[in-house]
N, C-alpha and C positions, 0 to 999 in steps of 0.2 A: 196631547199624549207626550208628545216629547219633551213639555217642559216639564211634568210629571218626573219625567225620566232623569232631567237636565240638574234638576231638585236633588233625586237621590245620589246622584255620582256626588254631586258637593258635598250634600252630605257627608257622605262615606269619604270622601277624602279631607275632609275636616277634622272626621273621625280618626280616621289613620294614621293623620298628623298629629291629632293631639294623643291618642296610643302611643306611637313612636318616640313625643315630646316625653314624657312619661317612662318609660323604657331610658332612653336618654339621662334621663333628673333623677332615676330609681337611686342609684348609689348617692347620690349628693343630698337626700333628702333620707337620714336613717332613721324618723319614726314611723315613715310607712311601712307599714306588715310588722312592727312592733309596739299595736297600742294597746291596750289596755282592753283585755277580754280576748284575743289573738289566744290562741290555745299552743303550748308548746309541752313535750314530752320527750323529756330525753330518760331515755335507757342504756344498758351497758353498750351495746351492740346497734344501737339504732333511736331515729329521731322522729319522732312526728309532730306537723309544725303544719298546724292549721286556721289561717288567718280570718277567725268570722266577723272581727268587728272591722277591718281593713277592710272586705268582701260587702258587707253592708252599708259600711261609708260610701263605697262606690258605684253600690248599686242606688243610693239615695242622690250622687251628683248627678249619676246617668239617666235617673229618671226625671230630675229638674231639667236637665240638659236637652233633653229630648222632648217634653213636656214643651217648652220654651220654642222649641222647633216645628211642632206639630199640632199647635191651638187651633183652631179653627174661632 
């Protein structure tokens, strides 16, 4: 049980770190959240700026990522 346990804290602090790394690199890296299918609308008064192909890229690493963690 506790290595069970010992398992997910690394994990999640894995995770954390590499969020954070990311967080971090966001400005220095300016094609993230403007690639190509990334939905933007600007109007007089207002902006709506919704990133689905950024969202889906990420959800495609995080599923390798986590796949690769979790095979049995």
């Amino acid at each position: 049980m506790a290595r069970i346990i010992a398992k997910y804290f690394i994990i999640t602090g894995l995770a954390l770190i590499v969020v954070g790394g990311l967080f971090f690199l966001s400005g220095k890296v300016e094609w993230l959240g403007r690639l190509p299918g990334d939905i933007l609308i600007k109007r007089e008064k207002s902006v709506f700026y919704f990133p689905i192909t950024t969202c889906i890229l990420a959800s495609v690493i995080l599923s390798i990522i986590l796949y690769i963690f979790f095979r049995k």
